[in-house]
C-alpha positions as CSV (number, residue, x, y, z in Angstrom):
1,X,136.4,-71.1,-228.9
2,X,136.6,-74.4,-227.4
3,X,138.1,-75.0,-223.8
4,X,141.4,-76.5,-224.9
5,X,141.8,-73.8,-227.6
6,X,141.4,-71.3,-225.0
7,X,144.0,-73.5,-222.2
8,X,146.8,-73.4,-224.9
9,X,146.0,-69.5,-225.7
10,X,146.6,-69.2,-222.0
11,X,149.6,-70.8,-222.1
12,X,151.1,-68.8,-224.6
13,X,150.1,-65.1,-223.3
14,X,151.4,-66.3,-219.4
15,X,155.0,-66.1,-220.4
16,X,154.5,-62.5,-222.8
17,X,153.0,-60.5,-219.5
18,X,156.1,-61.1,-218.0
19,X,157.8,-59.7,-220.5
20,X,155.1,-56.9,-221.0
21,X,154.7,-55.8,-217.3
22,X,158.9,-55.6,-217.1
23,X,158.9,-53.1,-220.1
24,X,155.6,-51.1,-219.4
25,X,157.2,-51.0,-215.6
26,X,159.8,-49.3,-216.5
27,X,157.6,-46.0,-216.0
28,X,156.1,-46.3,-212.2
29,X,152.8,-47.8,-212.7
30,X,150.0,-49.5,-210.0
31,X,148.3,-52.6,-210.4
32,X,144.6,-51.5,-212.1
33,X,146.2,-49.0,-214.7
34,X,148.8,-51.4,-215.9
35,X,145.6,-53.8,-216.3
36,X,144.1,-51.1,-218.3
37,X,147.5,-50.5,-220.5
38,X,148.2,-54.4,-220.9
39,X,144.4,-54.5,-222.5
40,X,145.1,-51.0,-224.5
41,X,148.7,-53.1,-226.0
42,X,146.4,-56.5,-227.0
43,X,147.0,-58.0,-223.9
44,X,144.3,-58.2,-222.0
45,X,145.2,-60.1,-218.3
46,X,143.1,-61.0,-215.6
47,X,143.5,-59.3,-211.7
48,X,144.0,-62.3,-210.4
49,X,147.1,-63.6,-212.7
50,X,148.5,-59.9,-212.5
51,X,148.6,-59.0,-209.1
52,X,150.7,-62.7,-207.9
53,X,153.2,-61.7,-210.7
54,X,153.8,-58.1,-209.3
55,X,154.2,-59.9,-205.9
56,X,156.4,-62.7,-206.9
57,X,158.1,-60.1,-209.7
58,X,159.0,-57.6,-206.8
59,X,160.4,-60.6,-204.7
60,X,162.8,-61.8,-207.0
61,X,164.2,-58.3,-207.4
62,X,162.8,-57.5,-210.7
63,X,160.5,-55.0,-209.8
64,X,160.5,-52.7,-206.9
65,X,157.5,-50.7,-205.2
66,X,156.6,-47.9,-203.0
67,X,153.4,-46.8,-201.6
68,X,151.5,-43.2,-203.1
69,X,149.6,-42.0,-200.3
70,X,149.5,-38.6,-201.3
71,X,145.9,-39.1,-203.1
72,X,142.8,-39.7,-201.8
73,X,143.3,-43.6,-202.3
74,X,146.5,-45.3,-201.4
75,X,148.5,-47.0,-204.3
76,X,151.3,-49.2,-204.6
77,X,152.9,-48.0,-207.7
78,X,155.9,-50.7,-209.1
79,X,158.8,-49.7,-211.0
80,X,161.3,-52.1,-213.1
81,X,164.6,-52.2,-210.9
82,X,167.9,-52.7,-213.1
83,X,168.0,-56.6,-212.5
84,X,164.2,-56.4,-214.4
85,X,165.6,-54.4,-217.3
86,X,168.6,-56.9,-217.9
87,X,165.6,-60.0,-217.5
88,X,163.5,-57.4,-220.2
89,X,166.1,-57.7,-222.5
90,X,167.4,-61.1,-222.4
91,X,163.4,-62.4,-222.6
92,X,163.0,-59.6,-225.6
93,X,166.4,-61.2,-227.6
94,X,164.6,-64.6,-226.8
95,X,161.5,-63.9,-227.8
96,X,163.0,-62.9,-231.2
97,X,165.0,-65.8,-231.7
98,X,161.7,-67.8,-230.8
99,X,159.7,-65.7,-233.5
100,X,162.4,-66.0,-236.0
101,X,162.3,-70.4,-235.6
102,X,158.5,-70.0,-235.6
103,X,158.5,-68.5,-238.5
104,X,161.2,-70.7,-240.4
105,X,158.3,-73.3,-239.5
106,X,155.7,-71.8,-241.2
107,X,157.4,-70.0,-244.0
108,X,157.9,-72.6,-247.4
109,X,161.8,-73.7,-247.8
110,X,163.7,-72.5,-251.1
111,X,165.5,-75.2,-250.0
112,X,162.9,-78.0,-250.1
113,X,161.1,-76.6,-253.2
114,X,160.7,-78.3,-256.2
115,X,162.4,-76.9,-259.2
């Protein structure tokens, strides 16, 4: 695909991990393995968008954390706190509203047919 195909396709996945990570996090999860489930869903997001959303996610209260260090390899696993499960499900009753307009858009109008 060309460049600006691609730049718009960006543009409209950024706003759905959001949405993704809040729901998948609402079982603990830690960074690389919700990269791998994001993917496994259609998703597919890149380290280096994922890891500044946990961050910035977890400081506006929307998703808490807590280190494993019980394995062989430390892990911050994040969870969804309750403030991130109300922001899941106001984005989740937008993003229906936004699919039901989109489609209006691209679906023909009884209204506007010809007899």
């Amino acid at each position: 695909m060309s460049d600006a195909v691609d730049t718009h396709l960006q543009e409209l996945r950024r706003g759905t991990v959001v949405l993704a990570c809040l729901q998948l996090l609402r079982e603990p999860g830690y960074g690389y393995a919700l990269l791998e489930r994001l993917d496994s869903h259609g998703l597919p997001t890149d380290a280096n968008t994922l890891y500044p959303l946990l961050r910035r996610l977890e400081k506006q209260g929307f998703l808490t954390s807590e280190w494993n260090i019980e394995e062989s390899r430390p892990r911050k696993f994040y969870s969804t706190s309750a403030d991130g499960i109300r922001l899941a499900e106001t984005l989740q009753q937008e993003w229906r509203a936004l699919t039901e307009s989109l489609s209006s858009l691209t679906e023909p109008d009884p209204a506007h047919e010809e007899s």
